[in-house]
C-alpha positions in Angstrom: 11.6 -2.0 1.0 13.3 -5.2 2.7 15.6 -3.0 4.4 14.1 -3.4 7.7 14.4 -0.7 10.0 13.6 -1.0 14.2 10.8 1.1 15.6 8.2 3.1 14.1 8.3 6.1 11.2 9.9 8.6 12.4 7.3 11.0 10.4 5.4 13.5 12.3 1.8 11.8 12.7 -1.0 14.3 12.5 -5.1 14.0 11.9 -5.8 14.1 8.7 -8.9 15.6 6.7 -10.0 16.9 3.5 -12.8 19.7 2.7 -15.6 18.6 0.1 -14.2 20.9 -1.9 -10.9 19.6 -2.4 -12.3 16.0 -2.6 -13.7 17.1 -5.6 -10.9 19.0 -7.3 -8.3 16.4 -6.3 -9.6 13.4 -6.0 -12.6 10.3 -7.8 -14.6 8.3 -5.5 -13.8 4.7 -6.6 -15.6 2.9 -4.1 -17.2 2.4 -0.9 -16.9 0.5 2.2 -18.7 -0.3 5.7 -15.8 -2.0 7.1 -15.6 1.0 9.9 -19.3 0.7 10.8 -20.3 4.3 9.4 -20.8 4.5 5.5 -17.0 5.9 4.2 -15.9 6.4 0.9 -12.3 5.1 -1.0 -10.7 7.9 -3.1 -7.9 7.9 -5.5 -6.0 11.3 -6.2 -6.7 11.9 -10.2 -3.2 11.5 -10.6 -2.4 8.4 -8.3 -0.7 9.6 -6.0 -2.5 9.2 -3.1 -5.5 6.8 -2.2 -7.3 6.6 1.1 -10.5 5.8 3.0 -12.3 8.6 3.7 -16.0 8.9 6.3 -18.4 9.7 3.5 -19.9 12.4 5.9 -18.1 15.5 6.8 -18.1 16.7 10.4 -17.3 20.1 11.8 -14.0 20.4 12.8 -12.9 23.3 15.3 -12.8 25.7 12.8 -16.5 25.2 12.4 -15.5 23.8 8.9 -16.6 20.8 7.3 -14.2 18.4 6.8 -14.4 14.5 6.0 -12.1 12.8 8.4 -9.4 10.1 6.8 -9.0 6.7 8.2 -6.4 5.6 6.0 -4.2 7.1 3.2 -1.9 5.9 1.5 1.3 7.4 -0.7 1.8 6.2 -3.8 4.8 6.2 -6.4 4.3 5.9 -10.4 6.8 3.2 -11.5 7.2 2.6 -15.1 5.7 -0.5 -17.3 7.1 -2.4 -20.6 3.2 -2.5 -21.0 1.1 0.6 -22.0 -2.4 -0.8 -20.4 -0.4 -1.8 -16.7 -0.4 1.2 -14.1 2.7 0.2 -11.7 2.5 2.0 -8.4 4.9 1.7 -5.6 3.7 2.0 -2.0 5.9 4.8 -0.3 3.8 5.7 3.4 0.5 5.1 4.4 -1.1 6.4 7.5 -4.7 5.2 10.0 -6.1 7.9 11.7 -6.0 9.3 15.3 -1.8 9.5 15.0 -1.4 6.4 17.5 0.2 4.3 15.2 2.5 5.0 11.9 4.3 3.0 9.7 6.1 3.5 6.6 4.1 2.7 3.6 1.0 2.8 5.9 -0.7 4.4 8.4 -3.9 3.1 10.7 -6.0 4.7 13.4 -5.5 2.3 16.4 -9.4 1.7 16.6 -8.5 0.5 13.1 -5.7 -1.5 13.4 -8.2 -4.7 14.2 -10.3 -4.4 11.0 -9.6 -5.1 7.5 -8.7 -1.5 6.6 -5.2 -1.8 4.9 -6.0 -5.1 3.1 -9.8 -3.3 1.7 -7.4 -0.2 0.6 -5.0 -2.3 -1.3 -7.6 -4.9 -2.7 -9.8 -2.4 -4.0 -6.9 -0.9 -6.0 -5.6 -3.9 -7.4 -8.5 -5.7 -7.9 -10.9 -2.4 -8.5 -8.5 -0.1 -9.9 -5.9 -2.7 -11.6 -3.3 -1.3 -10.2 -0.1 -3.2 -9.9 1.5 -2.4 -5.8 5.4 -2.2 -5.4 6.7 -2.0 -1.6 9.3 0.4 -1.1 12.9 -0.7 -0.5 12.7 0.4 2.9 10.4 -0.5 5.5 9.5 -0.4 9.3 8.1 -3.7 11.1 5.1 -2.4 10.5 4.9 -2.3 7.4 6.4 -5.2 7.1 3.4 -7.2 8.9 1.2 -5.4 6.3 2.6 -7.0 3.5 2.8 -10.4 5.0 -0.7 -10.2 6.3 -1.9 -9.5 2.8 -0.1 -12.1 1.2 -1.2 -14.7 3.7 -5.2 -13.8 4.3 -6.4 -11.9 0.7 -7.6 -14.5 -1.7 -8.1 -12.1 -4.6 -4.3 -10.3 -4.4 -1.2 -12.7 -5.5 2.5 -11.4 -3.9 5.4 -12.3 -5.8 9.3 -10.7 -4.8 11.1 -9.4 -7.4 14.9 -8.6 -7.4 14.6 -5.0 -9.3 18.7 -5.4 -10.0 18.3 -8.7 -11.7 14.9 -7.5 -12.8 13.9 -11.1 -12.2 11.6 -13.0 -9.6 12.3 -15.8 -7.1 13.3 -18.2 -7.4 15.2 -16.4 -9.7 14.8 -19.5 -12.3 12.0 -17.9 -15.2 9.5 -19.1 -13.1 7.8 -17.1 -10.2 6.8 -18.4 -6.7 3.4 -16.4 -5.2 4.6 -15.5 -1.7 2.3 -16.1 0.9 4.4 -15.5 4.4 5.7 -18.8 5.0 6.7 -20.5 1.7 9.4 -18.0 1.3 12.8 -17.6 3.4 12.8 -14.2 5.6 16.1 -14.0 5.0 15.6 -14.0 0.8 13.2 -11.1 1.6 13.7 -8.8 4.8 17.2 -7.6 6.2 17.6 -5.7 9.1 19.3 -2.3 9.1 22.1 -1.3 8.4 22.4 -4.6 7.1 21.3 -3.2 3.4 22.3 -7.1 1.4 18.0 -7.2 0.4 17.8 -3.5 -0.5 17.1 -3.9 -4.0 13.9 -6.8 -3.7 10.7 -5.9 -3.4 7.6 -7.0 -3.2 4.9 -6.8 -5.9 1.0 -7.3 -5.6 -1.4 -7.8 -8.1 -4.6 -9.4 -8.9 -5.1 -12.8 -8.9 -6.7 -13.5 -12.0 -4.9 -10.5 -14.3 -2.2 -11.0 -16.1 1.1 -11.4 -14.2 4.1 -8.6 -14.8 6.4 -10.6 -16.7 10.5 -10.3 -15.8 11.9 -6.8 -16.8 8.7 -5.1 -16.8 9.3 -2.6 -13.7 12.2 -0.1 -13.8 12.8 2.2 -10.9 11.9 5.7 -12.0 
Protein backbone atom coordinates (compact mmCIF):
# COMPACT_ATOMS: atom_id res chain seq x y z
CA UNK A 1 0.00 0.00 0.00
CA UNK A 2 2.64 2.98 0.71
CA UNK A 3 2.50 3.73 -2.81
CA UNK A 4 0.61 6.78 -2.45
CA UNK A 5 -1.50 7.86 -5.16
CA UNK A 6 -3.16 11.72 -5.51
CA UNK A 7 -6.92 12.06 -5.57
CA UNK A 8 -9.64 9.70 -4.81
CA UNK A 9 -10.39 5.79 -6.26
CA UNK A 10 -11.07 5.92 -9.36
CA UNK A 11 -13.69 3.00 -8.77
CA UNK A 12 -17.24 3.64 -9.83
CA UNK A 13 -19.08 4.46 -6.31
CA UNK A 14 -22.56 3.09 -6.13
CA UNK A 15 -25.29 2.36 -3.13
CA UNK A 16 -24.84 -0.64 -1.91
CA UNK A 17 -27.41 -3.23 -0.28
CA UNK A 18 -28.06 -6.71 0.31
CA UNK A 19 -31.48 -8.78 0.43
CA UNK A 20 -32.13 -10.82 3.72
CA UNK A 21 -31.83 -13.52 1.69
CA UNK A 22 -28.41 -13.28 0.61
CA UNK A 23 -27.27 -12.02 4.14
CA UNK A 24 -28.07 -15.35 5.13
CA UNK A 25 -26.62 -17.49 2.37
CA UNK A 26 -23.38 -15.30 2.19
CA UNK A 27 -22.72 -13.89 5.09
CA UNK A 28 -22.54 -14.46 9.72
CA UNK A 29 -23.62 -11.68 11.81
CA UNK A 30 -20.58 -11.24 14.11
CA UNK A 31 -21.68 -8.29 15.93
CA UNK A 32 -23.51 -5.29 16.48
CA UNK A 33 -23.23 -1.63 16.71
CA UNK A 34 -25.19 1.69 17.56
CA UNK A 35 -22.42 3.89 16.52
CA UNK A 36 -24.91 5.27 13.49
CA UNK A 37 -27.77 6.01 15.89
CA UNK A 38 -30.19 3.14 14.38
CA UNK A 39 -29.48 -0.55 15.66
CA UNK A 40 -27.06 -2.04 12.54
CA UNK A 41 -25.50 -5.20 12.26
CA UNK A 42 -21.48 -6.18 11.32
CA UNK A 43 -21.26 -9.16 8.89
CA UNK A 44 -18.39 -11.16 7.64
CA UNK A 45 -18.69 -13.08 4.27
CA UNK A 46 -18.36 -16.96 5.38
CA UNK A 47 -15.40 -16.97 3.44
CA UNK A 48 -13.68 -13.60 4.48
CA UNK A 49 -13.83 -11.81 1.88
CA UNK A 50 -15.88 -9.11 2.59
CA UNK A 51 -17.02 -7.54 5.97
CA UNK A 52 -19.22 -4.60 6.46
CA UNK A 53 -21.78 -2.70 8.59
CA UNK A 54 -24.96 -3.26 7.68
CA UNK A 55 -28.69 -1.29 9.21
CA UNK A 56 -30.10 -4.33 10.88
CA UNK A 57 -33.57 -3.26 9.39
CA UNK A 58 -34.23 -3.61 5.78
CA UNK A 59 -36.15 -0.82 3.92
CA UNK A 60 -37.95 -0.93 0.63
CA UNK A 61 -35.95 0.06 -2.04
CA UNK A 62 -37.58 1.30 -5.45
CA UNK A 63 -38.24 -1.98 -6.51
CA UNK A 64 -40.48 -2.39 -3.61
CA UNK A 65 -37.89 -4.95 -2.31
CA UNK A 66 -36.41 -5.26 0.98
CA UNK A 67 -33.04 -4.58 1.17
CA UNK A 68 -30.67 -3.75 4.21
CA UNK A 69 -28.70 -0.69 3.26
CA UNK A 70 -24.63 -0.92 3.81
CA UNK A 71 -22.80 1.79 5.58
CA UNK A 72 -19.55 0.40 5.23
CA UNK A 73 -17.87 -2.68 3.47
CA UNK A 74 -14.85 -3.59 3.27
CA UNK A 75 -12.68 -6.06 0.64
CA UNK A 76 -10.70 -8.32 2.04
CA UNK A 77 -7.60 -10.46 0.76
CA UNK A 78 -6.55 -14.08 2.40
CA UNK A 79 -2.75 -13.79 2.96
CA UNK A 80 -0.98 -16.80 3.99
CA UNK A 81 0.37 -17.61 7.80
CA UNK A 82 3.55 -19.84 9.10
CA UNK A 83 0.84 -20.35 11.85
CA UNK A 84 -2.24 -22.67 11.29
CA UNK A 85 -4.61 -20.84 14.17
CA UNK A 86 -3.66 -16.91 12.58
CA UNK A 87 -6.20 -15.83 9.77
CA UNK A 88 -4.05 -13.04 7.77
CA UNK A 89 -6.20 -10.76 5.75
CA UNK A 90 -5.11 -7.97 3.65
CA UNK A 91 -7.37 -4.82 3.21
CA UNK A 92 -7.90 -4.27 -0.62
CA UNK A 93 -11.06 -1.46 -0.87
CA UNK A 94 -13.50 -0.43 1.44
CA UNK A 95 -16.42 1.75 0.78
CA UNK A 96 -19.25 4.26 3.29
CA UNK A 97 -22.36 4.62 1.91
CA UNK A 98 -24.21 7.36 -0.11
CA UNK A 99 -21.16 7.26 -3.02
CA UNK A 100 -19.79 10.83 -1.76
CA UNK A 101 -16.62 9.64 -0.73
CA UNK A 102 -14.32 6.50 -1.79
CA UNK A 103 -11.04 5.43 -0.99
CA UNK A 104 -9.07 2.52 -1.69
CA UNK A 105 -9.20 0.02 0.91
CA UNK A 106 -12.28 1.84 2.39
CA UNK A 107 -15.27 3.40 1.60
CA UNK A 108 -17.62 5.79 4.07
CA UNK A 109 -20.97 7.51 3.62
CA UNK A 110 -20.10 11.24 4.20
CA UNK A 111 -22.76 11.47 7.04
CA UNK A 112 -20.26 8.77 8.26
CA UNK A 113 -17.13 10.06 7.79
CA UNK A 114 -17.33 11.98 11.40
CA UNK A 115 -18.11 8.73 13.50
CA UNK A 116 -16.10 5.85 14.41
CA UNK A 117 -17.24 3.67 11.54
CA UNK A 118 -13.92 2.44 9.88
CA UNK A 119 -12.06 2.09 13.25
CA UNK A 120 -15.48 -0.12 14.84
CA UNK A 121 -15.15 -2.25 11.38
CA UNK A 122 -11.55 -3.00 11.87
CA UNK A 123 -11.54 -3.36 15.70
CA UNK A 124 -14.22 -5.74 15.79
CA UNK A 125 -12.35 -7.96 13.34
CA UNK A 126 -9.15 -7.96 15.00
CA UNK A 127 -10.15 -7.88 18.29
CA UNK A 128 -13.67 -9.87 17.72
CA UNK A 129 -12.81 -11.98 14.88
CA UNK A 130 -8.83 -12.31 15.45
CA UNK A 131 -8.10 -11.40 12.44
CA UNK A 132 -4.66 -10.18 11.50
CA UNK A 133 -5.25 -6.64 8.84
CA UNK A 134 -2.54 -6.10 5.97
CA UNK A 135 -2.86 -2.67 3.98
CA UNK A 136 -2.48 -3.08 0.39
CA UNK A 137 0.68 -1.78 -1.33
CA UNK A 138 -1.12 0.83 -2.88
CA UNK A 139 -3.17 3.40 -1.46
CA UNK A 140 -5.05 6.76 -1.96
CA UNK A 141 -4.80 9.67 0.78
CA UNK A 142 -7.64 8.45 2.01
CA UNK A 143 -6.81 5.54 2.97
CA UNK A 144 -3.86 6.52 4.08
CA UNK A 145 -5.58 8.76 6.95
CA UNK A 146 -7.44 5.57 7.83
CA UNK A 147 -4.63 3.76 8.81
CA UNK A 148 -2.98 6.53 10.63
CA UNK A 149 -6.07 7.39 12.46
CA UNK A 150 -6.27 3.91 13.69
CA UNK A 151 -2.96 3.61 14.77
CA UNK A 152 -3.00 6.87 16.59
CA UNK A 153 -6.74 6.79 18.48
CA UNK A 154 -7.63 2.67 18.88
CA UNK A 155 -6.28 1.46 22.18
CA UNK A 156 -7.16 -2.19 21.59
CA UNK A 157 -5.40 -2.47 17.84
CA UNK A 158 -1.29 -2.33 17.71
CA UNK A 159 0.22 -1.21 13.95
CA UNK A 160 3.48 -2.36 13.09
CA UNK A 161 5.19 -1.88 9.21
CA UNK A 162 6.57 -4.71 7.80
CA UNK A 163 8.91 -4.73 4.75
CA UNK A 164 7.19 -7.94 2.92
CA UNK A 165 10.70 -8.25 0.73
CA UNK A 166 12.89 -8.40 3.72
CA UNK A 167 10.02 -10.14 5.39
CA UNK A 168 11.14 -8.20 8.42
CA UNK A 169 9.74 -5.22 10.56
CA UNK A 170 11.08 -1.74 11.41
CA UNK A 171 13.29 -0.96 12.52
CA UNK A 172 14.44 -3.69 10.70
CA UNK A 173 16.76 -4.83 13.76
CA UNK A 174 14.67 -8.24 15.27
CA UNK A 175 12.82 -6.04 17.23
CA UNK A 176 9.43 -4.27 16.11
CA UNK A 177 8.41 -0.68 16.81
CA UNK A 178 4.23 -0.24 17.22
CA UNK A 179 3.49 2.60 14.86
CA UNK A 180 1.32 5.05 16.13
CA UNK A 181 1.47 8.16 13.29
CA UNK A 182 4.14 10.12 14.63
CA UNK A 183 6.97 7.91 16.03
CA UNK A 184 7.59 6.65 12.58
CA UNK A 185 9.27 8.57 9.55
CA UNK A 186 6.62 9.28 6.56
CA UNK A 187 9.09 8.79 4.40
CA UNK A 188 10.05 4.92 5.86
CA UNK A 189 6.32 4.34 5.23
CA UNK A 190 4.41 6.33 2.37
CA UNK A 191 5.82 7.31 -1.15
CA UNK A 192 4.12 9.24 -3.54
CA UNK A 193 3.42 8.00 -7.08
CA UNK A 194 5.17 7.15 -9.40
CA UNK A 195 7.71 7.24 -6.88
CA UNK A 196 7.22 3.22 -6.18
CA UNK A 197 10.83 3.11 -3.56
CA UNK A 198 7.96 1.95 -0.41
CA UNK A 199 6.00 -0.44 -2.66
CA UNK A 200 6.79 -3.45 -0.94
CA UNK A 201 5.97 -2.24 3.18
CA UNK A 202 2.93 -2.44 4.55
CA UNK A 203 1.21 -2.02 7.29
CA UNK A 204 -0.10 -4.79 9.70
CA UNK A 205 -2.80 -4.47 12.53
CA UNK A 206 -3.52 -6.74 15.17
CA UNK A 207 -4.74 -7.00 18.55
CA UNK A 208 -3.12 -5.65 21.30
CA UNK A 209 -2.91 -8.33 23.66
CA UNK A 210 -2.66 -11.50 20.97
CA UNK A 211 0.26 -12.75 20.06
CA UNK A 212 2.40 -10.67 17.65
CA UNK A 213 3.11 -12.24 13.86
CA UNK A 214 6.58 -12.99 14.25
CA UNK A 215 9.24 -12.04 11.13
CA UNK A 216 8.59 -14.22 7.99
CA UNK A 217 5.17 -15.11 8.87
CA UNK A 218 3.26 -13.32 5.94
CA UNK A 219 3.92 -14.22 2.30
CA UNK A 220 2.14 -12.48 -0.47
CA UNK A 221 -0.29 -14.95 -2.10
Amino acid sequence: MPVLIPGESKMAVYPISYSPAALERAFDVSGTTDILGPPALIVLRKDKSAAAIIYAEPVLDENDELRHPVVAKLDLIPRKSARQNESIVAVKRYWESKAVSQVEGIVVDNPARDTRVATTLYEHLIVEQDLILMSDHEQYIGGQAIWKRIARSSKDISVFILDTESGCFYPYDGERVCYDSECIPESEIWSLSPDESQHGIVLVAEKRTSFSVDEGLVSQA
